[in-house]
C-alpha positions, 0 to 999 in steps of 0.5 A, a space after each residue: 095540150 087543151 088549155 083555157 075556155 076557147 075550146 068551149 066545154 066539151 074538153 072539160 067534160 071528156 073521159 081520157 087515159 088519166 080521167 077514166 070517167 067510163 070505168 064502171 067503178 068510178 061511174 058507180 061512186 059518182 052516182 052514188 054521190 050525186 043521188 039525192 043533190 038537188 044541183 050540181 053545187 051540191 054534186 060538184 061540193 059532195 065530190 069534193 069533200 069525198 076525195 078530199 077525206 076518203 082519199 089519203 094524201 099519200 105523203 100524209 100517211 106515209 103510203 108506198 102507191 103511186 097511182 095516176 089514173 081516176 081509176 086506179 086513185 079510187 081503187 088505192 084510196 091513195 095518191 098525191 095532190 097530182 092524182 086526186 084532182 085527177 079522181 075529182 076530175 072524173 067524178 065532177 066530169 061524170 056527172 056533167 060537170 066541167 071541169 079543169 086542172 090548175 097548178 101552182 109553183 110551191 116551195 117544197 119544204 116552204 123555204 124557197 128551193 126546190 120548188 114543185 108542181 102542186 095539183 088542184 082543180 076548177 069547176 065551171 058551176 052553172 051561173 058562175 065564173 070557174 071556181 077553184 078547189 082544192 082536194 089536197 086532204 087537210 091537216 095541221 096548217 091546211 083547211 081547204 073548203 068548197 064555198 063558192 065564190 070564195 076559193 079555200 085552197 090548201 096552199 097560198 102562193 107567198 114566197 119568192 118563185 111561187 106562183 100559180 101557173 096560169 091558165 085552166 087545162 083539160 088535160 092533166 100536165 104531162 110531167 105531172 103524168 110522166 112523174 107519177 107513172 115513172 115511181 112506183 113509190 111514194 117516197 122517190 116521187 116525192 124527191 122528184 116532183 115534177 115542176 114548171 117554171 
């Protein structure tokens, strides 16, 4: 597993199973959405904001698929948190943005146990440190934003045995994989999310 920035950037740019940056549908949209941005701020927050609102949070809108890869994520239009940071990934990574996954270690049901995986991703912007985002989708109780330096995550690590995981990954953790290629519904995953204590 690839973790943290000793490995330099090139981990953070690479096309792999889950973030299939070379499939032609995903390389199409992230042209199309880096056309006309003057930096790569403005690519990596017009990313952002396309899977963040075109994208629906599965348990949100009540919808069966499980996808996992980038590709199959942007052909469902659909997924958990899990597959749309793996979608973001691809399109930030696409247009030579480096770019990692982040985890935290929420409440499922925000009253302690059982406790689940929540997926995010950090962007390294030229200039700055890594930046965390957070492409969840927004709802009541949820206003996650791209504003840096200032992070606007869906979720705040705040009861007892939540935590952010540390350390910024390459690659997406393997329960999570594991987890979202093992259901092919919504609802049984949502039962089984994957977690890491």
């Amino acid at each position: 597993m690839k973790e943290r920035d000793e490995e330099g950037m090139d981990a953070y740019l690479a096309a792999t199973d889950v973030v299939d940056w070379h499939h032609p549908d995903v390389r199409a949209l992230a042209r199309e959405l880096a056309a006309e941005q003057d930096s790569h701020e403005a690519v990596a927050h017009r990313c952002f904001l396309w899977v963040r609102d075109e994208v629906r949070h599965s348990m949100d809108y009540r919808l069966s698929p499980v996808p996992c890869t980038a590709s199959e994520v942007l052909r469902e239009r659909s997924g958990f948190c899990y597959a749309k940071s793996h979608l973001l990934a691809a399109l930030l990574r696409a247009n030579g943005i480096p770019t990692a996954f982040c985890y935290q270690r929420l409440s499922r049901d925000d009253n302690g146990e059982p406790y689940c995986l929540h997926g995010l991703n950090a962007v390294r912007l030229p200039g700055q440190t890594w930046y965390r985002i957070d492409a969840r989708g927004n709802r009541a109780g949820i206003d996650a934003r791209f504003e840096p330096p200032i992070e606007h995550l869906a979720y705040a690590a705040t009861l007892p045995g939540e935590k952010d995981i540390p350390g910024r990954f390459a690659e997406p953790l393997p329960e999570v994989v594991s987890a979202l290629n093992a259901y092919e519904d919504a609802r049984a995953l949502h039962l089984n999310l994957p977690d890491r204590e």
